[in-house]
PDB file of N, CA, C and O in Angstrom:
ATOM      1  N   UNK A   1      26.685 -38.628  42.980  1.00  0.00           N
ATOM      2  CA  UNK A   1      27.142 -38.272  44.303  1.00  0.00           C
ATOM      3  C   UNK A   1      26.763 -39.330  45.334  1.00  0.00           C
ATOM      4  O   UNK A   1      27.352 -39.485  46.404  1.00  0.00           O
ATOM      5  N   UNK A   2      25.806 -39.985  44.941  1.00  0.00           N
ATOM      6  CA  UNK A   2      25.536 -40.968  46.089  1.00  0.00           C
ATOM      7  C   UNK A   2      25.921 -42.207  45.727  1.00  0.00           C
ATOM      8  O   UNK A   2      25.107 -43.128  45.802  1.00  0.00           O
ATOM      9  N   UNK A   3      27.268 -42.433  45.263  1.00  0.00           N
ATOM     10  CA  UNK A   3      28.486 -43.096  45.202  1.00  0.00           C
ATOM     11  C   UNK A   3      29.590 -43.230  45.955  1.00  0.00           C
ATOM     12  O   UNK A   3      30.326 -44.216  45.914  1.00  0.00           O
ATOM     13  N   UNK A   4      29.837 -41.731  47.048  1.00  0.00           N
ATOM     14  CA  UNK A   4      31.047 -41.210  47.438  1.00  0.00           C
ATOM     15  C   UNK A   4      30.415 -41.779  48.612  1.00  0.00           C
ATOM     16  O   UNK A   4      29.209 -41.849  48.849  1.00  0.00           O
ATOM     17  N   UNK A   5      31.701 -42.301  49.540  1.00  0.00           N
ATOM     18  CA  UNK A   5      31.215 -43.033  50.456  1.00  0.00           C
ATOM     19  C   UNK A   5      32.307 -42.209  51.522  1.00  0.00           C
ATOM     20  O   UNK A   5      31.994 -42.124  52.710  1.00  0.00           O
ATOM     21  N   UNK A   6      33.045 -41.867  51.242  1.00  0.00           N
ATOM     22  CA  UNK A   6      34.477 -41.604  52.140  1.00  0.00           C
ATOM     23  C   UNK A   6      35.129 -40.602  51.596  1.00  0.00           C
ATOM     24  O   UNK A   6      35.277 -40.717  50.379  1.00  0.00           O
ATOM     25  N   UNK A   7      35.538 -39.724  52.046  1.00  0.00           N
ATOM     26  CA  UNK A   7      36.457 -38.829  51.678  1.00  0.00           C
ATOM     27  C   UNK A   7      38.018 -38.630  52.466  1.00  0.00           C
ATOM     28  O   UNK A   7      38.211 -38.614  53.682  1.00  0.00           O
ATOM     29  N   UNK A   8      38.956 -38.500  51.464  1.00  0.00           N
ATOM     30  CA  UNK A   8      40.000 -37.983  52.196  1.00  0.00           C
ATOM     31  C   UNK A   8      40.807 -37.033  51.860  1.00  0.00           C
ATOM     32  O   UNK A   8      41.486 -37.010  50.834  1.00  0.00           O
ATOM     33  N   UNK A   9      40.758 -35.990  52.939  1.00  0.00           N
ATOM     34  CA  UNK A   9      41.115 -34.858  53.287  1.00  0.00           C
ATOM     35  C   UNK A   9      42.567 -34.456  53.458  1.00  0.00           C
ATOM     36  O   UNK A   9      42.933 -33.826  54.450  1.00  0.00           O
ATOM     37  N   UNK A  10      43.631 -34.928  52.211  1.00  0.00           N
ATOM     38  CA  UNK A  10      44.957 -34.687  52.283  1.00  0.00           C
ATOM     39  C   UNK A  10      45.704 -33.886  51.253  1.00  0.00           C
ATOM     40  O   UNK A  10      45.570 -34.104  50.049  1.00  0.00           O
ATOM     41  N   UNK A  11      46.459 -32.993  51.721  1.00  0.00           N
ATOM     42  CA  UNK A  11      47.053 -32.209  50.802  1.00  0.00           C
ATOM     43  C   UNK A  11      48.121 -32.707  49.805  1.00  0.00           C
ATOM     44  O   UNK A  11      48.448 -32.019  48.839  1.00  0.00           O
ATOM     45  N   UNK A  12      48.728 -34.080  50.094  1.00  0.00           N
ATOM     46  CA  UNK A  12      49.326 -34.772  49.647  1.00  0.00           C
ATOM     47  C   UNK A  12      49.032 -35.553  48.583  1.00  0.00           C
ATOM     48  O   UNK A  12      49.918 -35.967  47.834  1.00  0.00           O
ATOM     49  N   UNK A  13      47.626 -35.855  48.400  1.00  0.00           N
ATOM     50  CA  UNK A  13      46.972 -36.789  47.348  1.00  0.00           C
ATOM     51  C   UNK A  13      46.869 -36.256  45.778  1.00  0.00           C
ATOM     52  O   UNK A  13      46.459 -35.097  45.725  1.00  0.00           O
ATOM     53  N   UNK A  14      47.090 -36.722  44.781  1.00  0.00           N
ATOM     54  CA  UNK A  14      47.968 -36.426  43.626  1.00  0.00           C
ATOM     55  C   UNK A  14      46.394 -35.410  42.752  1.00  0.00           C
ATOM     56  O   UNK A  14      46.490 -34.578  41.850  1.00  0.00           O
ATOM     57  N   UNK A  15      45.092 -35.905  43.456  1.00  0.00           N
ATOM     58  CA  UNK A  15      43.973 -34.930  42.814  1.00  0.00           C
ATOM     59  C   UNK A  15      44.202 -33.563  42.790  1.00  0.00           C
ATOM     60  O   UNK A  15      43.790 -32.904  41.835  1.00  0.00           O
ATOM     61  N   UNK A  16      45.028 -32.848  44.054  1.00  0.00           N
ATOM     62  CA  UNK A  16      45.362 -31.712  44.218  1.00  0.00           C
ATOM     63  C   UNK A  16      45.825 -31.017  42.669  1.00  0.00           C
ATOM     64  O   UNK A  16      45.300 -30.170  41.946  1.00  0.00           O
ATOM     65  N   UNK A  17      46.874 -31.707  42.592  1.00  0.00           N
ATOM     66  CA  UNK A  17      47.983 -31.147  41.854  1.00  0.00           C
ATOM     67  C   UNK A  17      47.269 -31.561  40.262  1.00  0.00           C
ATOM     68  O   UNK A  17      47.900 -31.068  39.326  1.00  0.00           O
ATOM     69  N   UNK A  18      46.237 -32.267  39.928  1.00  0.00           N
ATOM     70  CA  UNK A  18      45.757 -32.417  38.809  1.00  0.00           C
ATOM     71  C   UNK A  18      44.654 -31.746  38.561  1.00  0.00           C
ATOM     72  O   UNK A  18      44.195 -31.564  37.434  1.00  0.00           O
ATOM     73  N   UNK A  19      44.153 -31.327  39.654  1.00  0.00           N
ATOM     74  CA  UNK A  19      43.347 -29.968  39.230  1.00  0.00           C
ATOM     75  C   UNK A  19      44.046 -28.229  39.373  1.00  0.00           C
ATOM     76  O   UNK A  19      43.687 -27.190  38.817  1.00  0.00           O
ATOM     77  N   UNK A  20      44.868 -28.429  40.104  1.00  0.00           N
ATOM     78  CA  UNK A  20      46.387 -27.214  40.328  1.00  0.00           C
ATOM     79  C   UNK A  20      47.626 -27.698  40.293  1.00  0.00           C
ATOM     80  O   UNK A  20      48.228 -27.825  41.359  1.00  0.00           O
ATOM     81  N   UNK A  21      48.385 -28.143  38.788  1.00  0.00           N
ATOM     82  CA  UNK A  21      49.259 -28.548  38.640  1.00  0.00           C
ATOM     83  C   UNK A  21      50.285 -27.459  39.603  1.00  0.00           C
ATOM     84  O   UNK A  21      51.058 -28.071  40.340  1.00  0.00           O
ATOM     85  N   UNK A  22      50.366 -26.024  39.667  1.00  0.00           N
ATOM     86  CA  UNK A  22      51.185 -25.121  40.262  1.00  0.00           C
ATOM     87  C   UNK A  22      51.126 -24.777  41.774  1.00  0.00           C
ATOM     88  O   UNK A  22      51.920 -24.110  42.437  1.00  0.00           O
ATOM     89  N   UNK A  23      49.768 -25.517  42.219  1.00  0.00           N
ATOM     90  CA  UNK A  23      49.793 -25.396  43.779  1.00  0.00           C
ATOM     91  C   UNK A  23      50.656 -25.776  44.446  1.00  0.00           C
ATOM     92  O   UNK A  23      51.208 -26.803  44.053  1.00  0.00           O
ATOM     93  N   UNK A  24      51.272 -24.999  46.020  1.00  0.00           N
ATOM     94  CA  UNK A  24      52.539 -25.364  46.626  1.00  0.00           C
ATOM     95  C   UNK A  24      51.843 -25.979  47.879  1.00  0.00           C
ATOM     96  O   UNK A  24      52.251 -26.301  48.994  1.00  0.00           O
ATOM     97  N   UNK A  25      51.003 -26.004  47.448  1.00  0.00           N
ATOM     98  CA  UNK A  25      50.230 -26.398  49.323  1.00  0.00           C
ATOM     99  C   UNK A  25      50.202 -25.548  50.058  1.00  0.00           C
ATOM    100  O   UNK A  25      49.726 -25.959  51.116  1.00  0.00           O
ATOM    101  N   UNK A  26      50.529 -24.259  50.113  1.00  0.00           N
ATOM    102  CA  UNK A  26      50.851 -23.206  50.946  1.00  0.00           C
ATOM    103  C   UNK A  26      49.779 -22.285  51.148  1.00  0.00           C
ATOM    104  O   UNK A  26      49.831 -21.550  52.135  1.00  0.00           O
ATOM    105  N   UNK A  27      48.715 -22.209  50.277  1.00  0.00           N
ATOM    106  CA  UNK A  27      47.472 -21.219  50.458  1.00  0.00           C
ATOM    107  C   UNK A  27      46.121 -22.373  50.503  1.00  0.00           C
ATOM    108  O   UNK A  27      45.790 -23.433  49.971  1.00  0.00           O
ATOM    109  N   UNK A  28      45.631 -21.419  51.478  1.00  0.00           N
ATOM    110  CA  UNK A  28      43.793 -22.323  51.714  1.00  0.00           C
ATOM    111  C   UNK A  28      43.164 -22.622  50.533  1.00  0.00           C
ATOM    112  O   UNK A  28      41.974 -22.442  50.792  1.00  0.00           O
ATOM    113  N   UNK A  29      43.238 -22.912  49.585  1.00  0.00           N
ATOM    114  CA  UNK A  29      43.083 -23.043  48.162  1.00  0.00           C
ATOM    115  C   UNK A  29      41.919 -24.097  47.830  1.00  0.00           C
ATOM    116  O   UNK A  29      41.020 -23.915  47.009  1.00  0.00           O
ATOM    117  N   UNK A  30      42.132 -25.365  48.718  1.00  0.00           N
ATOM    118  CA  UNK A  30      41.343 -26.640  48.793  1.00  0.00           C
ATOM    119  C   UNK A  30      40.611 -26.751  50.433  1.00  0.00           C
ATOM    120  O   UNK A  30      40.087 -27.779  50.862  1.00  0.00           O
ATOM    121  N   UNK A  31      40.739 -25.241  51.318  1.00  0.00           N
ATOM    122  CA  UNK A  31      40.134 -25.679  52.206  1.00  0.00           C
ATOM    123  C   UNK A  31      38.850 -25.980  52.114  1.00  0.00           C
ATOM    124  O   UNK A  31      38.192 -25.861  51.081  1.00  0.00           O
ATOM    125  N   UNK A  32      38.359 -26.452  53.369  1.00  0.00           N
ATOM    126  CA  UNK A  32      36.490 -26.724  53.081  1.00  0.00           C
ATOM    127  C   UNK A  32      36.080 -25.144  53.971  1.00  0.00           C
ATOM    128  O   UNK A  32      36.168 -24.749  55.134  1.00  0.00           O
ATOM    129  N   UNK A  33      35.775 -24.786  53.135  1.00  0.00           N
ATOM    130  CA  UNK A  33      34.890 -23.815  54.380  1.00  0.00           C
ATOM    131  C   UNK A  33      33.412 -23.879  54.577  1.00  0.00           C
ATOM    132  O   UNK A  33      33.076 -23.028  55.401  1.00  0.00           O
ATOM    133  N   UNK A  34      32.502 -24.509  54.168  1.00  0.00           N
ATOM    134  CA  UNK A  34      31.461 -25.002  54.249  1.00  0.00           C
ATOM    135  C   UNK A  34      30.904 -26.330  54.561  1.00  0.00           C
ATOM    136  O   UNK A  34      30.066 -26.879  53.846  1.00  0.00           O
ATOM    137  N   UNK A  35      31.450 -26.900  55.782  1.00  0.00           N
ATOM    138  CA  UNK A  35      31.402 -28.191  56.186  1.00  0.00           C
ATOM    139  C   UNK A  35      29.647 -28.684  55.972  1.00  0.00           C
ATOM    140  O   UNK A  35      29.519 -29.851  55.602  1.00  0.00           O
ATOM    141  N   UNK A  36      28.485 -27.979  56.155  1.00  0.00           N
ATOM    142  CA  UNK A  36      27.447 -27.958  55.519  1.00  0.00           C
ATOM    143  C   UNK A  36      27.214 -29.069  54.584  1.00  0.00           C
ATOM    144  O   UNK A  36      26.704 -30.181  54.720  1.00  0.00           O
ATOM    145  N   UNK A  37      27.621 -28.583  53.819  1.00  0.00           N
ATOM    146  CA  UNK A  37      28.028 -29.225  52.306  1.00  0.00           C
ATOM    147  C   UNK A  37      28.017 -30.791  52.195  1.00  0.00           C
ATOM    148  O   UNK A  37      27.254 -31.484  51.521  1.00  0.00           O
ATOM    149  N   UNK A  38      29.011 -31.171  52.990  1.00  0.00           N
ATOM    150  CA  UNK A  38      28.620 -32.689  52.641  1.00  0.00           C
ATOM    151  C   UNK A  38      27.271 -33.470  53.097  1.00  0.00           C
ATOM    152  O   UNK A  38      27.206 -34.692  53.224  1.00  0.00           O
ATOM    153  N   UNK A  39      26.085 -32.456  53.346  1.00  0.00           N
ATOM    154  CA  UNK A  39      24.932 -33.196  53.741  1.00  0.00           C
ATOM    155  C   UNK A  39      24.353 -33.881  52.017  1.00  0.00           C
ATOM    156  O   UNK A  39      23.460 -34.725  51.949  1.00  0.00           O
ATOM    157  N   UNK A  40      25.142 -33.251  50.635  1.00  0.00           N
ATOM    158  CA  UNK A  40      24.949 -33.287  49.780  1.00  0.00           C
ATOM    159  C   UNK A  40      25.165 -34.714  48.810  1.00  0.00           C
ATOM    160  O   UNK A  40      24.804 -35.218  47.747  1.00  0.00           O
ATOM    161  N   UNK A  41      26.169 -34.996  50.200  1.00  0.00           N
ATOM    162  CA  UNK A  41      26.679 -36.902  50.017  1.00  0.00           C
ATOM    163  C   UNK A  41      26.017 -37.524  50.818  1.00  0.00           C
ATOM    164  O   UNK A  41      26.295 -37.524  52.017  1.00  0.00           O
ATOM    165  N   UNK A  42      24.776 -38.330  50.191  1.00  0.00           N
ATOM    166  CA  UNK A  42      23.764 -38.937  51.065  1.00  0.00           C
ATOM    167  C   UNK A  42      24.561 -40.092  51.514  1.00  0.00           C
ATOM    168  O   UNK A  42      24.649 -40.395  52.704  1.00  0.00           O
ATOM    169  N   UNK A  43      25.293 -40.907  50.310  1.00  0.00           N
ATOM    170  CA  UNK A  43      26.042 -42.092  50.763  1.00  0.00           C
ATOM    171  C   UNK A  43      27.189 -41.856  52.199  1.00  0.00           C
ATOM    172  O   UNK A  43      27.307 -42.726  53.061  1.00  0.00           O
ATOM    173  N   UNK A  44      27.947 -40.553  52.234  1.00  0.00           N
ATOM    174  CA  UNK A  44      28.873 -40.746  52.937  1.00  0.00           C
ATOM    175  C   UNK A  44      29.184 -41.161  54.401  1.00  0.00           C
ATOM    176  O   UNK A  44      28.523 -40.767  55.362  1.00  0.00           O
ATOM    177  N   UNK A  45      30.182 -41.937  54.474  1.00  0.00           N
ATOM    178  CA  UNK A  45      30.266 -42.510  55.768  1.00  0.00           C
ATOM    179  C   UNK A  45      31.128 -42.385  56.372  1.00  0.00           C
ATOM    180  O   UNK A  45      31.141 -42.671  57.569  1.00  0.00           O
ATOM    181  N   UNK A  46      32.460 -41.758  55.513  1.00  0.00           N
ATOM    182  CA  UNK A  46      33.493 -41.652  56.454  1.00  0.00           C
ATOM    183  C   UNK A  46      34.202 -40.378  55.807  1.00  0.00           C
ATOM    184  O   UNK A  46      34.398 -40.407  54.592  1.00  0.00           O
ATOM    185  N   UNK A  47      34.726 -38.905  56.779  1.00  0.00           N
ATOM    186  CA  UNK A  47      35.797 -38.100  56.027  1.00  0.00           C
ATOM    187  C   UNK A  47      36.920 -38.448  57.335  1.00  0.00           C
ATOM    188  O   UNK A  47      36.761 -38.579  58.549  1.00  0.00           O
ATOM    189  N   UNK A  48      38.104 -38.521  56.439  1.00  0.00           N
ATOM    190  CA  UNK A  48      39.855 -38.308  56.792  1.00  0.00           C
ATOM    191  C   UNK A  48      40.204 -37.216  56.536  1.00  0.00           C
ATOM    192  O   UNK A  48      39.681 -36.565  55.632  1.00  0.00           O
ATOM    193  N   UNK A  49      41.313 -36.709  57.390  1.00  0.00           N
ATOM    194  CA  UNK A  49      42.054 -35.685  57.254  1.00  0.00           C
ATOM    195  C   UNK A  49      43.385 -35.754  57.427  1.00  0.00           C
ATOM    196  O   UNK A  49      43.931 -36.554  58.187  1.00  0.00           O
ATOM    197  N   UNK A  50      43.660 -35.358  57.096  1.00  0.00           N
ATOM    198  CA  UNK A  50      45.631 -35.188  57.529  1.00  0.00           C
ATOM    199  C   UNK A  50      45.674 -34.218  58.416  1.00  0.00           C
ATOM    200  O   UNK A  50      46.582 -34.357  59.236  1.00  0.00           O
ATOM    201  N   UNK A  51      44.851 -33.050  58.575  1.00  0.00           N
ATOM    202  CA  UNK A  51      44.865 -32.219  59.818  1.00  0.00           C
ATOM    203  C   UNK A  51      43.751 -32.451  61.077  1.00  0.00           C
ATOM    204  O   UNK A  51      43.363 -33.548  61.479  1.00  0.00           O
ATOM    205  N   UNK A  52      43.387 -31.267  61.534  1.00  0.00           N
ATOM    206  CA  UNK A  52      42.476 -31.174  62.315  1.00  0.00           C
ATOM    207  C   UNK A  52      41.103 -30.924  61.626  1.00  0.00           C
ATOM    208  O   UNK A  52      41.069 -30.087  60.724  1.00  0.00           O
ATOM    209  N   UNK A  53      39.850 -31.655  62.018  1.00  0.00           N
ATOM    210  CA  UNK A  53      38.399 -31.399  61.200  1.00  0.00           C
ATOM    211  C   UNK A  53      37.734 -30.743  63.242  1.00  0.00           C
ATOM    212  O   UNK A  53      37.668 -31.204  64.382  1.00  0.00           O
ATOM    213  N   UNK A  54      37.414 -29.455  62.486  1.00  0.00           N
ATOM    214  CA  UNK A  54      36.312 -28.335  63.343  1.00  0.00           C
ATOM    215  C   UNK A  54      35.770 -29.392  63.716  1.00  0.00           C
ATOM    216  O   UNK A  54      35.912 -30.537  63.287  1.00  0.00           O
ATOM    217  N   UNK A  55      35.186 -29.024  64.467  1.00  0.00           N
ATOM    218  CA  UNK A  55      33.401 -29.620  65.620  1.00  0.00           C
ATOM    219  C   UNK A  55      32.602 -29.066  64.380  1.00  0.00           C
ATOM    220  O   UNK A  55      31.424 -29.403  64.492  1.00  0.00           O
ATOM    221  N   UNK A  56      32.796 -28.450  63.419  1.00  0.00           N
ATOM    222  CA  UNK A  56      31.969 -27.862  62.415  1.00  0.00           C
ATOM    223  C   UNK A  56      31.542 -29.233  61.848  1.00  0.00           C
ATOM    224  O   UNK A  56      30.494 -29.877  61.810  1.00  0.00           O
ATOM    225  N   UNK A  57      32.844 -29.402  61.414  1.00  0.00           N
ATOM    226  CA  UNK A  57      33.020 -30.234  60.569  1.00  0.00           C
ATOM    227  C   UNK A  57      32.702 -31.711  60.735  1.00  0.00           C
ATOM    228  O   UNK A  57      32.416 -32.452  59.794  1.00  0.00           O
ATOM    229  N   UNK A  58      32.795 -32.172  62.346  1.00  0.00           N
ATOM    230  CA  UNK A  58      32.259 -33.198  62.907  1.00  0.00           C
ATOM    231  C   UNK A  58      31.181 -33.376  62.636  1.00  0.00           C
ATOM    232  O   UNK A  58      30.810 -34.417  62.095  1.00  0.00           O
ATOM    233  N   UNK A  59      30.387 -32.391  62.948  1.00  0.00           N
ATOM    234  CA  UNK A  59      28.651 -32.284  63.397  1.00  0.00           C
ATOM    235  C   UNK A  59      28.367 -32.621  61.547  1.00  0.00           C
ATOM    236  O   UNK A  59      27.566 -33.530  61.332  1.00  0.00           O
ATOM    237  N   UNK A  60      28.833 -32.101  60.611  1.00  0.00           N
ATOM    238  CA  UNK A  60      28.219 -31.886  59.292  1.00  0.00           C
ATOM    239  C   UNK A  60      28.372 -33.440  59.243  1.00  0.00           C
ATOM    240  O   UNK A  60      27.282 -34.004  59.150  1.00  0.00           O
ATOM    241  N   UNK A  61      29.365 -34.204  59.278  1.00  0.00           N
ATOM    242  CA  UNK A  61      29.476 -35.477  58.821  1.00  0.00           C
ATOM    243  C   UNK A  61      28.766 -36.451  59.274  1.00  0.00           C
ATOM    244  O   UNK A  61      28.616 -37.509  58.662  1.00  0.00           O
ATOM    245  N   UNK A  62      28.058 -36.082  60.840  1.00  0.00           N
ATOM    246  CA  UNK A  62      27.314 -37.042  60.979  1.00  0.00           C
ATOM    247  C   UNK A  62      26.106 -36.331  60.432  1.00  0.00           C
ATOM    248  O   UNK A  62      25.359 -37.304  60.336  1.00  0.00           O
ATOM    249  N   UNK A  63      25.618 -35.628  60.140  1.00  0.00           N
ATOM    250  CA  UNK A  63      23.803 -35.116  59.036  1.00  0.00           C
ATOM    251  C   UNK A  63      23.931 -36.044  58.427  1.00  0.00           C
ATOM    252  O   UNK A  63      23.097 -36.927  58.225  1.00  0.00           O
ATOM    253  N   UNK A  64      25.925 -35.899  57.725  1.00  0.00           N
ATOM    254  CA  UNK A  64      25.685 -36.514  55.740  1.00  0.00           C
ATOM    255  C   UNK A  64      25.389 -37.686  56.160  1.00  0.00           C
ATOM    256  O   UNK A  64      25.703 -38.551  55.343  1.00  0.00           O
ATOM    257  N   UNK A  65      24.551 -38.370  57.812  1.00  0.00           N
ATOM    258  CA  UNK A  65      24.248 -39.798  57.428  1.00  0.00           C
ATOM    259  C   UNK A  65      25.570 -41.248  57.332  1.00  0.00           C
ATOM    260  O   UNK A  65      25.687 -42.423  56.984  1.00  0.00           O
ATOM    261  N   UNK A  66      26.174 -40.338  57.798  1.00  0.00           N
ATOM    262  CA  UNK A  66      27.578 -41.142  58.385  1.00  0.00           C
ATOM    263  C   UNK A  66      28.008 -41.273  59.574  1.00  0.00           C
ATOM    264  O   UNK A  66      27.491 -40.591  60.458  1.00  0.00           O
ATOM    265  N   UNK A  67      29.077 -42.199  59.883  1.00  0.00           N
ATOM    266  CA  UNK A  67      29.722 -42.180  61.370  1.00  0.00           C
ATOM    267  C   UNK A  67      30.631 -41.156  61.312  1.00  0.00           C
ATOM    268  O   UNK A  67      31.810 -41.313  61.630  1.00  0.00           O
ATOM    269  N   UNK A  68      30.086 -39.930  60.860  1.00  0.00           N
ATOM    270  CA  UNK A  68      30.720 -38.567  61.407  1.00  0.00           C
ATOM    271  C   UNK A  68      32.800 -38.500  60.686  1.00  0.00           C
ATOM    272  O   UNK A  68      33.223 -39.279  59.832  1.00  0.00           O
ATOM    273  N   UNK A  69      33.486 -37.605  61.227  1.00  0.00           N
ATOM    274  CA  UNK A  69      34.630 -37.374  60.396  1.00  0.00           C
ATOM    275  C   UNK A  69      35.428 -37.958  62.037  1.00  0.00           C
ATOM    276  O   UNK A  69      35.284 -37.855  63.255  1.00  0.00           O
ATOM    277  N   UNK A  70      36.415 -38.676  60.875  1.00  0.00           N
ATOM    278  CA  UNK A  70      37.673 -38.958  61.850  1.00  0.00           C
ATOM    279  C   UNK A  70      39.346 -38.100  61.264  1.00  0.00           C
ATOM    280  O   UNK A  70      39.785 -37.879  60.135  1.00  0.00           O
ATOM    281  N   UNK A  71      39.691 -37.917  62.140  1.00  0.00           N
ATOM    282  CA  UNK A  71      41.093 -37.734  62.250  1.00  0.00           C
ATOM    283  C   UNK A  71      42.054 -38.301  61.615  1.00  0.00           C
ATOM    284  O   UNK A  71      41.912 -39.424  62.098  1.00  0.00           O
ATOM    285  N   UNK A  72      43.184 -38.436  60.696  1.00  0.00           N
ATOM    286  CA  UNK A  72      44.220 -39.847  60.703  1.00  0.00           C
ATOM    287  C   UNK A  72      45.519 -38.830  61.287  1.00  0.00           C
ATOM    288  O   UNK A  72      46.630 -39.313  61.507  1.00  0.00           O
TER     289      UNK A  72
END
């Protein structure tokens, strides 16, 4: 885990569908609901999203010891 440097947060990216070949994108399925969590990626420095990331979700990314989550 303290490899992962960046994450990105898109429903579009082909990991989806290779861990849920039948997912439509249509249910919270891959949401994060525990923004917490990435304090667990000591390395991380950067999360992307394709949507909107909470103030939850802000605040968690800068703990994990990163320049916090951006937007694309």
């Amino acid at each position: 885990m303290t490899q992962v440097t960046e994450v990105l947060l898109d429903g579009g990216n082909s990991i989806y569908f290779d861990v849920a070949p039948h997912w439509d994108g249509e249910d919270g399925s891959f949401d994060v609901r525990e923004w917490g969590e990435l304090a667990a990626l000591p390395g991380l420095r950067v999360v992307r999203a394709s949507g909107v990331v909470p103030s939850a979700g802000r605040r968690a990314g800068g703990q994990a010891g990163g320049s916090g989550a951006g937007g694309s």
